[in-house]
C-alpha positions as CSV (number, residue, x, y, z in Angstrom):
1,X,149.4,92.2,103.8
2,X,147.6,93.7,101.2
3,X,144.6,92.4,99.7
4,X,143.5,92.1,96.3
5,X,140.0,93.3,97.5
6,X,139.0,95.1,100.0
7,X,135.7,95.4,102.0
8,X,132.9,98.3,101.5
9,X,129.5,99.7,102.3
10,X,129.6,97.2,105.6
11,X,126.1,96.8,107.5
12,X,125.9,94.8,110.7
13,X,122.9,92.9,111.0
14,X,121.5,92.0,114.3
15,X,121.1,88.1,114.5
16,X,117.6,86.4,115.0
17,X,118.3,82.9,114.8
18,X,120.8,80.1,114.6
19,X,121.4,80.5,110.9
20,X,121.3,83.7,110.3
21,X,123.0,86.6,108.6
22,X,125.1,88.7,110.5
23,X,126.3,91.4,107.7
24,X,125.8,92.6,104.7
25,X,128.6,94.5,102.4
26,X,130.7,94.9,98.9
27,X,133.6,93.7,98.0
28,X,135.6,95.7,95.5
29,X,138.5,93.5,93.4
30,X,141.7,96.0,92.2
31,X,140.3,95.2,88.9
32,X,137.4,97.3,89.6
33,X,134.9,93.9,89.5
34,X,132.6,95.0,92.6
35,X,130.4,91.6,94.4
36,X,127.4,93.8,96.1
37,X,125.3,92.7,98.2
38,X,127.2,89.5,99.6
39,X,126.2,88.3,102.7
40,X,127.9,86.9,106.2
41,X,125.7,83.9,107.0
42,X,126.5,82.0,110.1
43,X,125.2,78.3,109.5
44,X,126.1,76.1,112.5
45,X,129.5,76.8,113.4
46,X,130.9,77.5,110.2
47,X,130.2,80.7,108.6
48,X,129.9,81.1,104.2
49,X,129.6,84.3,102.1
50,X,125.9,84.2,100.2
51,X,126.0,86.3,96.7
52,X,129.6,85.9,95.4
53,X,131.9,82.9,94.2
54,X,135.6,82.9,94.7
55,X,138.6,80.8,95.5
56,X,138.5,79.0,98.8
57,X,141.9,80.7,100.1
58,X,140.1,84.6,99.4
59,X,136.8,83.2,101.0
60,X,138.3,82.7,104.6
61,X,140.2,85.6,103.7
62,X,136.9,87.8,103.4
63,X,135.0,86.0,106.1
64,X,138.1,86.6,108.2
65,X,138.0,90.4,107.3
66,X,134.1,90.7,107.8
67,X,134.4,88.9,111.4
68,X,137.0,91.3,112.3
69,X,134.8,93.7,111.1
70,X,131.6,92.6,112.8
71,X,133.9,92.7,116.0
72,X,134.9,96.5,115.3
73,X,131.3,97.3,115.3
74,X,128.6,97.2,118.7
75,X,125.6,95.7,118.2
C-alpha cells in the first residue's frame, strides 16, 4: 500500500538507556511538506515520534515503517 509519506535521510542510533532514541530521519508528505529531524524514542514499551504531529492512524504507520527500518539496519 502506498503511503502518503515516505521515510528519508534514516540514522540508526545506538541505544544507551531505557528511554532512549533509537533513530533519527525525515519524513517527506506528497505535498512536498518535509518533518526533519523527527525522532524514534522508545519510552517503556511503547514507542512515540519526537519533532512532528500527525494523525494517530499515520503515527503507527511511521513508527511501524521506522521499526522495520531499524530492523533492516545492524547495529
Amino acid at each position: 500500500m502506498n503511503q502518503p509519506w515516505r521515510i528519508t535521510n534514516f540514522e540508526r542510533v545506538l541505544p544507551i538507556d531505557p528511554d532512549h532514541v533509537w533513530a533519527v530521519f525525515d519524513i517527506e508528505f506528497n505535498g512536498g511538506d518535509v518533518a526533519g529531524h523527527v525522532q524514534l524514542r522508545q519510552v517503556g514499551q511503547r514507542f512515540e515520534l519526537l519533532g512532528v504531529e500527525m494523525a494517530p492512524d499515520t503515527r503507527e504507520a511511521v513508527i511501524s515503517a521506522a521499526l522495520e527500518e531499524v530492523r533492516r539496519r545492524p547495529a
